[in-house]
PADRENBA-329466 format. One record per atom (N, C-alpha, C, O, CB): residue in three letters; atom name; x, y, z. Coordinates in steps of 0.1 Angstrom, whole numbers, padded with zeros to 4 digits. Each point is the difference from the previous one (the first is absolute). Glycine has a CB too. Layout:
N
  residu  atome     c1     c2     c3
     Ala     CA      X      Y      Z
...
END
This chain:
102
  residu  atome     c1     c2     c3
     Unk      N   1278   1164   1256
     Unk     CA   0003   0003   0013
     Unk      C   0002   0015   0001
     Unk      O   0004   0006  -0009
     Unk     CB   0007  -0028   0013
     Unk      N  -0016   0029   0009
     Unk     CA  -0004   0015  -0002
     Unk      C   0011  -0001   0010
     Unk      O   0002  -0007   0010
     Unk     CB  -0030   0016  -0019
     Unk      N   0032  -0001   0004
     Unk     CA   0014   0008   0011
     Unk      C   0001   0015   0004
     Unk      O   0007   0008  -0006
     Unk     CB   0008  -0024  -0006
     Unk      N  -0027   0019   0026
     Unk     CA   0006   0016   0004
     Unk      C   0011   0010  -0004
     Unk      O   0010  -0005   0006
     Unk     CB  -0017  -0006   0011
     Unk      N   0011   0019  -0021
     Unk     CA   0011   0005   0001
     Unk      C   0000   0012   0015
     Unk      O   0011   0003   0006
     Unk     CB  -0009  -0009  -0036
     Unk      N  -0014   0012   0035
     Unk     CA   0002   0004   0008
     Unk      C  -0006  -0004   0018
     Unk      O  -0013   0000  -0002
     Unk     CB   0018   0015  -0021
     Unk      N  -0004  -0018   0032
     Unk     CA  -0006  -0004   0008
     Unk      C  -0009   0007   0004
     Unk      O  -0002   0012   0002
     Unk     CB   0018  -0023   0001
     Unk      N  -0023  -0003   0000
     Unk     CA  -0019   0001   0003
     Unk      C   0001   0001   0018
     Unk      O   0005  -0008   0008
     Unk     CB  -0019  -0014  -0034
     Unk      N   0008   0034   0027
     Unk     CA   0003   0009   0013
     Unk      C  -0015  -0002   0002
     Unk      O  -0003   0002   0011
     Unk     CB   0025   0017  -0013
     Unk      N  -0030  -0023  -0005
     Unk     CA  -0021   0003   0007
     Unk      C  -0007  -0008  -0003
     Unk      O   0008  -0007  -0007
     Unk     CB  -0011   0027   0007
     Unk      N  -0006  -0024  -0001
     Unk     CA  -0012  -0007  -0008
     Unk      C  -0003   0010  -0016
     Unk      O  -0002  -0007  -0010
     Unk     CB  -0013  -0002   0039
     Unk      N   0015   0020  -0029
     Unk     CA  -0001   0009  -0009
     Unk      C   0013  -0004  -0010
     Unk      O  -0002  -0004  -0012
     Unk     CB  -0011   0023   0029
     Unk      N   0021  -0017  -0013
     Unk     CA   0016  -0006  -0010
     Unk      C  -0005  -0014  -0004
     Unk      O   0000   0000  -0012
     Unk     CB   0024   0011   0025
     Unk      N  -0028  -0021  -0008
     Unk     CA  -0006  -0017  -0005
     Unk      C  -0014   0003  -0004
     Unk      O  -0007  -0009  -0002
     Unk     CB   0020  -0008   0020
     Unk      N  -0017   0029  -0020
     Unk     CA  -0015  -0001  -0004
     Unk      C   0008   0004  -0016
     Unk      O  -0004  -0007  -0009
     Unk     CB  -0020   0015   0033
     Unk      N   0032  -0002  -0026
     Unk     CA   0005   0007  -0013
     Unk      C   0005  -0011  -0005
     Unk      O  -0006  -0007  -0009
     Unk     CB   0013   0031   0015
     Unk      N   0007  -0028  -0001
     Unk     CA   0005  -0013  -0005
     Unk      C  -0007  -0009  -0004
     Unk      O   0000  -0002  -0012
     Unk     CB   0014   0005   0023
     Unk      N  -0022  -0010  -0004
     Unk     CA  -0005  -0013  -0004
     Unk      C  -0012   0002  -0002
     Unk      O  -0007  -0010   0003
     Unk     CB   0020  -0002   0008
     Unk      N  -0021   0024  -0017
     Unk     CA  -0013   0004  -0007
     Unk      C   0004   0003  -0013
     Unk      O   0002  -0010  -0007
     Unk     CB  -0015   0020   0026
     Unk      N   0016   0002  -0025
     Unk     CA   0000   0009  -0012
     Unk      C   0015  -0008  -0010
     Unk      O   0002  -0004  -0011
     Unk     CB  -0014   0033   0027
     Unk      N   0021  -0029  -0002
     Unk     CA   0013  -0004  -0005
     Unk      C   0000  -0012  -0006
     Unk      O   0003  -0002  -0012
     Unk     CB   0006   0012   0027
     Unk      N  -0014  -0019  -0005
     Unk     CA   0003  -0015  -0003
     Unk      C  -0010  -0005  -0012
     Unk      O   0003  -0011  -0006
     Unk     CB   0005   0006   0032
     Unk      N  -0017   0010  -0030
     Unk     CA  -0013   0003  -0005
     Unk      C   0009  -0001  -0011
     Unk      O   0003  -0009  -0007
     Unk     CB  -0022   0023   0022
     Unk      N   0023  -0003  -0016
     Unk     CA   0007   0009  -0011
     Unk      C   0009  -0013  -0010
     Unk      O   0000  -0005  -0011
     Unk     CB   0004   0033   0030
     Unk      N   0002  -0030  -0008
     Unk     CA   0015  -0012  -0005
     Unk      C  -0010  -0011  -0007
     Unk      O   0001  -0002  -0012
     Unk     CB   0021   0005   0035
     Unk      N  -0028  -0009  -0016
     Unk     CA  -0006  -0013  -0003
     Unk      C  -0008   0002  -0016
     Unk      O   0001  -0007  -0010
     Unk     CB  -0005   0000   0040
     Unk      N  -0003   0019  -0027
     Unk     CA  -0006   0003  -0015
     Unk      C   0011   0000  -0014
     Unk      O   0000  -0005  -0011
     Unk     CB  -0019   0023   0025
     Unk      N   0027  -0012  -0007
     Unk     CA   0012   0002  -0014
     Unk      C   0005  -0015  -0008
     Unk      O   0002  -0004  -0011
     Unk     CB   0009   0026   0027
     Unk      N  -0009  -0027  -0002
     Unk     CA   0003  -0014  -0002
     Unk      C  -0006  -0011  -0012
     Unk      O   0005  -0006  -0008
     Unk     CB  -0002   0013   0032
     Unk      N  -0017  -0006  -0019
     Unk     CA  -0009  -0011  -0001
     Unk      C  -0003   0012  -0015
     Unk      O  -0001  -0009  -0008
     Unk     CB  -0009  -0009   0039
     Unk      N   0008   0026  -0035
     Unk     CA   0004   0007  -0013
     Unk      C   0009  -0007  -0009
     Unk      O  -0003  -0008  -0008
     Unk     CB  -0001   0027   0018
     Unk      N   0014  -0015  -0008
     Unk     CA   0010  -0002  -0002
     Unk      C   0000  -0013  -0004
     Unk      O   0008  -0001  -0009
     Unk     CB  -0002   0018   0021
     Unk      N  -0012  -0028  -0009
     Unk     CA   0001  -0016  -0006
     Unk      C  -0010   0003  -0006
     Unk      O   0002  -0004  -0012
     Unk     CB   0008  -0013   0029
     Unk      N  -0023   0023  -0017
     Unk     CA  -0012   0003  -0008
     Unk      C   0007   0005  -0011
     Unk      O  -0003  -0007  -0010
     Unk     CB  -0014   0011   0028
     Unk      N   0025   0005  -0022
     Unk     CA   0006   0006  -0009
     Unk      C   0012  -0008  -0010
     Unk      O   0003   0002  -0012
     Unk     CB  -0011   0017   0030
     Unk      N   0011  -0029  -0009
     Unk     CA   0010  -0008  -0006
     Unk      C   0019   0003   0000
     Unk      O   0009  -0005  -0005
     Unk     CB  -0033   0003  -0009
     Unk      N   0022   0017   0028
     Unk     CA   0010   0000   0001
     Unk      C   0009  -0010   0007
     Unk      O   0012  -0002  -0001
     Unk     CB  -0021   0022  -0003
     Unk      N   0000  -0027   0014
     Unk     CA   0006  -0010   0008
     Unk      C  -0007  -0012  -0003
     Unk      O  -0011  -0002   0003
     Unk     CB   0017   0017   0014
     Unk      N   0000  -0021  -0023
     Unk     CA  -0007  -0017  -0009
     Unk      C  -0003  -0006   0011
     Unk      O   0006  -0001   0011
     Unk     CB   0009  -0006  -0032
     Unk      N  -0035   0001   0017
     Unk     CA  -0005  -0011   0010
     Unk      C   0012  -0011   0008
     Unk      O   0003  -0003   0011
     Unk     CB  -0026   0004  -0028
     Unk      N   0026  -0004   0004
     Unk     CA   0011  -0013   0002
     Unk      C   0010   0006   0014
     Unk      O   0006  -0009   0006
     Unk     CB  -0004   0000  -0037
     Unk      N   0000   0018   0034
     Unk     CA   0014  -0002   0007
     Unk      C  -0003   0007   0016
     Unk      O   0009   0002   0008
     Unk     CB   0007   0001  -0035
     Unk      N  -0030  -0001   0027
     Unk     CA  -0005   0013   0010
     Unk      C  -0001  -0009   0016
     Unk      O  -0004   0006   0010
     Unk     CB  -0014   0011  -0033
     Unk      N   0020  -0029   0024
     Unk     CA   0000  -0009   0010
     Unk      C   0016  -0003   0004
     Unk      O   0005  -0008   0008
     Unk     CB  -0030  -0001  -0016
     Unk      N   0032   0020  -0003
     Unk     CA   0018  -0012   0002
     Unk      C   0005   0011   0006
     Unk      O   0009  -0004   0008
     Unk     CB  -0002  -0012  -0032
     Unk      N  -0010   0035   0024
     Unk     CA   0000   0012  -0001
     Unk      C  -0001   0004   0016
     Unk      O  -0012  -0002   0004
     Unk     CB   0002   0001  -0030
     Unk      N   0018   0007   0035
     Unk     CA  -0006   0011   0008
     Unk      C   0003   0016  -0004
     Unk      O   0010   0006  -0003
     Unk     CB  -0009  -0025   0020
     Unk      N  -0011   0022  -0016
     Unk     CA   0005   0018  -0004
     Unk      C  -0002   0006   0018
     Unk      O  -0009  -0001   0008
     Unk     CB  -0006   0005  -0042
     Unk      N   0025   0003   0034
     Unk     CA   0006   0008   0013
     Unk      C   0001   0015  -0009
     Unk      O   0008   0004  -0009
     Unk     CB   0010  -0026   0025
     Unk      N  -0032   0028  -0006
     Unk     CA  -0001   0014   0002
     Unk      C   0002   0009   0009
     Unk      O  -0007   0000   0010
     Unk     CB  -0002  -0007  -0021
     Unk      N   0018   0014   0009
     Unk     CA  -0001   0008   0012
     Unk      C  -0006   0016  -0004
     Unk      O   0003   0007  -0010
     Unk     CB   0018  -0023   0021
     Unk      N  -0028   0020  -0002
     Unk     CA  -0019   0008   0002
     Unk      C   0010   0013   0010
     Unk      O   0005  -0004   0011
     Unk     CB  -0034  -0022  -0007
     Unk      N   0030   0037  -0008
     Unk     CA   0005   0012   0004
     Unk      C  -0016   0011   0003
     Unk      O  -0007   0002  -0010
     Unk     CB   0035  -0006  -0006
     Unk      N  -0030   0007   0026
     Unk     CA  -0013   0009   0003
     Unk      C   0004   0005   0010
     Unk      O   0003  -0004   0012
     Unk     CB  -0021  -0008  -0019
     Unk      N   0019   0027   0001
     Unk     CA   0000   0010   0006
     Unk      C  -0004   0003   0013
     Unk      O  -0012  -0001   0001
     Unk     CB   0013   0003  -0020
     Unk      N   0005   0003   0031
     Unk     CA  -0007   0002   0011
     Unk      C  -0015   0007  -0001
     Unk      O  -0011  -0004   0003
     Unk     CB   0036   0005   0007
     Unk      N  -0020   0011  -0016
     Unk     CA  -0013   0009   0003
     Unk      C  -0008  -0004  -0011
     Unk      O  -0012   0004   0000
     Unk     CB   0022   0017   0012
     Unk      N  -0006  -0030  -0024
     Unk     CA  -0013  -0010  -0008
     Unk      C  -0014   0001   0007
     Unk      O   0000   0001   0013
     Unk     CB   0017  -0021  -0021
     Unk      N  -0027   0020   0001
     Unk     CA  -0011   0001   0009
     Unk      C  -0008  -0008  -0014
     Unk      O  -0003  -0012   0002
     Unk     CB   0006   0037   0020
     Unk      N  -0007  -0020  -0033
     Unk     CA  -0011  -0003  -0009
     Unk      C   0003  -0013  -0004
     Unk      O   0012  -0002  -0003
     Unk     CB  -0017   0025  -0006
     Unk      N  -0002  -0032   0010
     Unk     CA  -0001  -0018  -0005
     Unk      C  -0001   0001  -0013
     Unk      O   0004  -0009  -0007
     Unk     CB  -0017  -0002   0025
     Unk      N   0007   0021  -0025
     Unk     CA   0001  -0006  -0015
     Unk      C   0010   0006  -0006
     Unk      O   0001  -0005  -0011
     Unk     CB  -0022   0001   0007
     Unk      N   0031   0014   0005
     Unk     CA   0009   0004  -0001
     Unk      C   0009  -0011   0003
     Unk      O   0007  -0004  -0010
     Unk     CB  -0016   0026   0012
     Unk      N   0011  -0027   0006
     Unk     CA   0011  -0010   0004
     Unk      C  -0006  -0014  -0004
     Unk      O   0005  -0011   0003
     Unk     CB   0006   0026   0017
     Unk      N  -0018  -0014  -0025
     Unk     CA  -0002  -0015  -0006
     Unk      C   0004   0003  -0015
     Unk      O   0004  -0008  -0007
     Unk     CB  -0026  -0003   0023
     Unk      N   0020   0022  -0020
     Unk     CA  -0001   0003  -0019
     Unk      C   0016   0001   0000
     Unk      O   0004  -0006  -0010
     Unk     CB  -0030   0025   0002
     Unk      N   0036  -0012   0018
     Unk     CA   0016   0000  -0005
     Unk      C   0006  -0018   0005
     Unk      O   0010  -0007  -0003
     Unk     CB  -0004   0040   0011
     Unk      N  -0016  -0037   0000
     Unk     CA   0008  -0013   0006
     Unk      C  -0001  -0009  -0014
     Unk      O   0010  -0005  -0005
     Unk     CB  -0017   0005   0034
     Unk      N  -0006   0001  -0032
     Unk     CA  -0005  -0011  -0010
     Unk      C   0010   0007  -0012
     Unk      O   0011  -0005   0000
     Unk     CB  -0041  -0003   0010
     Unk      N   0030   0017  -0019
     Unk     CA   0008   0006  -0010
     Unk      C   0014  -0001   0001
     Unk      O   0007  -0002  -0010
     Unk     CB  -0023   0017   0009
     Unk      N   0023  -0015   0013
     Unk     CA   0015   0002   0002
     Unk      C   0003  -0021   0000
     Unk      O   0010  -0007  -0003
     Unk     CB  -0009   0041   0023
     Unk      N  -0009  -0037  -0016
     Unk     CA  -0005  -0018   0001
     Unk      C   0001  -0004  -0014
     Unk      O   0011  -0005  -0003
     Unk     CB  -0031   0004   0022
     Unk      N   0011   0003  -0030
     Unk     CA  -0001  -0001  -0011
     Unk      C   0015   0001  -0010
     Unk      O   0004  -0008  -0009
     Unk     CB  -0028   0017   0018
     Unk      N   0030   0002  -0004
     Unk     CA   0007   0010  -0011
     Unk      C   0015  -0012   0006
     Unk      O   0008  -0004  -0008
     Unk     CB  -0023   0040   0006
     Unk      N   0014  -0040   0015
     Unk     CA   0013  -0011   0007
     Unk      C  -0002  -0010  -0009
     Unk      O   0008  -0004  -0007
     Unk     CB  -0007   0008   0034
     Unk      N  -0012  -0008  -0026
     Unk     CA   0000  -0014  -0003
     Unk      C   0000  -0004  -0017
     Unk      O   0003  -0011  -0004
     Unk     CB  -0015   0008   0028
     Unk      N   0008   0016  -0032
     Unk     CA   0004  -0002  -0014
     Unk      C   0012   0004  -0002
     Unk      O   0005  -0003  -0010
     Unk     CB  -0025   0005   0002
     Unk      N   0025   0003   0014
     Unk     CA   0014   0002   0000
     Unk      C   0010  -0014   0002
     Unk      O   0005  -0006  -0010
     Unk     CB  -0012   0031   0020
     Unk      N   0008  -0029   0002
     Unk     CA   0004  -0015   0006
     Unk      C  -0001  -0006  -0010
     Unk      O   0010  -0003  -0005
     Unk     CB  -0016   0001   0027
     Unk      N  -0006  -0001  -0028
     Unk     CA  -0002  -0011  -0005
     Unk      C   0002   0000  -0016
     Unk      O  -0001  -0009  -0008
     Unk     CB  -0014   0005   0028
     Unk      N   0018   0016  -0024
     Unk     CA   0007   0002  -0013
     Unk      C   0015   0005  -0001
     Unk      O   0003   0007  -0010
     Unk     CB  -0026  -0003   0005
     Unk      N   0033  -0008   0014
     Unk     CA   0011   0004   0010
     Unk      C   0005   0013  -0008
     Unk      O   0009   0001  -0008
     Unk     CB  -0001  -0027   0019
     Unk      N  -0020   0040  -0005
     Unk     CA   0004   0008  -0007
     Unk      C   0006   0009   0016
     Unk      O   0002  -0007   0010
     Unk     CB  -0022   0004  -0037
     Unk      N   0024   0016   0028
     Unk     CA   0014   0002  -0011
     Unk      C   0009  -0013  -0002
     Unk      O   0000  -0009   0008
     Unk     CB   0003   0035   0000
     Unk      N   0004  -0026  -0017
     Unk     CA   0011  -0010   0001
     Unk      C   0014   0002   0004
     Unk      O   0004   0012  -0002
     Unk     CB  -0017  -0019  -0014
     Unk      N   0020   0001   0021
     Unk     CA   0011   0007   0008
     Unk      C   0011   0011  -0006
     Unk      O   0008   0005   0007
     Unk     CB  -0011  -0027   0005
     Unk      N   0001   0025  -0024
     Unk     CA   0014   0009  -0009
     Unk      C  -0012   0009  -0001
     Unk      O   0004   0009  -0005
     Unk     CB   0018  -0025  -0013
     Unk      N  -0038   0019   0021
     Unk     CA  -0006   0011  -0004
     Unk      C   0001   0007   0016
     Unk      O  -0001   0012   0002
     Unk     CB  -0015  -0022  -0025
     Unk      N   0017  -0001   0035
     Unk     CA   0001   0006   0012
     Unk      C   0016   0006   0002
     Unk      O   0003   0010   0007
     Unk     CB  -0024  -0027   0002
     Unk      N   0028   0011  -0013
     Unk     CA   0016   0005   0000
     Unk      C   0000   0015  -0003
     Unk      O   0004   0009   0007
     Unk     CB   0006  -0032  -0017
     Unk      N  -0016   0024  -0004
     Unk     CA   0000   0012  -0007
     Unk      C  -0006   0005   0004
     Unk      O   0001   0009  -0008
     Unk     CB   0003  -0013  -0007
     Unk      N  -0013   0009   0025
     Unk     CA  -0006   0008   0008
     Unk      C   0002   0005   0012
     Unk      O  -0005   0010   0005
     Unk     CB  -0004  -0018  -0017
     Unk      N   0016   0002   0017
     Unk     CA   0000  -0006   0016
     Unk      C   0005   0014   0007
     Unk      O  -0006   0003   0010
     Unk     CB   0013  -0032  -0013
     Unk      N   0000   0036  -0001
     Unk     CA   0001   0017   0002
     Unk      C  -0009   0008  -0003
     Unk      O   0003   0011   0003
     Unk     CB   0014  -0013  -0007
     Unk      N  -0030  -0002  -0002
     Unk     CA  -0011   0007  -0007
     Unk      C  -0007   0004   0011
     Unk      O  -0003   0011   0003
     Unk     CB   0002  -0022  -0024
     Unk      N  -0002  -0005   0029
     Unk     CA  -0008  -0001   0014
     Unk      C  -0005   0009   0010
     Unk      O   0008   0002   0010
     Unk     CB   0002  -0017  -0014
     Unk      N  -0023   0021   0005
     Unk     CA  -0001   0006   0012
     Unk      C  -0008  -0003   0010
     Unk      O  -0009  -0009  -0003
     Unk     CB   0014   0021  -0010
     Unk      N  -0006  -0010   0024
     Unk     CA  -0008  -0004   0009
     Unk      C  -0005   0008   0007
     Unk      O   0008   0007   0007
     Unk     CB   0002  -0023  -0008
     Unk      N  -0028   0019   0005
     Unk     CA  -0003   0010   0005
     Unk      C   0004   0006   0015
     Unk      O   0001   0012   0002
     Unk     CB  -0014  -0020  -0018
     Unk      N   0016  -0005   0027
     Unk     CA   0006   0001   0011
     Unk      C   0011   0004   0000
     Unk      O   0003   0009   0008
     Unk     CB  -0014  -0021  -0003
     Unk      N   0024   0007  -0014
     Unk     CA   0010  -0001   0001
     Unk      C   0009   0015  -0012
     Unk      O   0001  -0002  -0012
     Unk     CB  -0008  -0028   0023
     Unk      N   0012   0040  -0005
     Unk     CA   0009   0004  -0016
     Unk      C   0006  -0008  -0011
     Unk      O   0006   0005  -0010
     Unk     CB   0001   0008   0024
END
């Protein structure tokens, strides 16, 4: 399930989202069981909920398909190897930065 994070104001914002983006996600995905990160067995029991951040002034499609699909990838071997684990997120959790936020 692809989840906007910013609202689709044009045909141009849904040409990004649900072209390069969604593109992006679905590939990682369907990898990702190709790879054996997500076992055949379990991929029908499974929803994965993404949520797809694209920049207003984003404009290049393969650019935003190469961080959607990568940042996709890097989630879902993470999840599914329940990495960090919660005493490695504790121990950090002051470390944290965020580009938006101080």
């Amino acid at each position: 399930m692809l989840v906007p994070k910013v609202s689709i104001k044009n045909l141009e914002d849904a040409t990004l989202i649900f072209g390069p983006a969604q593109k992006a996600v679905a590939m990682a995905v369907v990898d990702s069981v190709e790879e054996g990160i997500i076992s055949k067995s379990t991929i029908e029991d499974i929803c994965i909920i993404c949520g797809v951040f694209i920049h207003p002034e984003a404009k290049d499609a393969d650019k935003i398909y190469e961080f959607n699909y990568e940042a996709t990838k890097i989630a879902i071997k993470r999840a599914f190897n329940e990495e960090p684990d919660i005493d490695e997120i504790i121990k950090k959790k002051n470390d944290a930065g965020h580009p938006f936020y101080k």
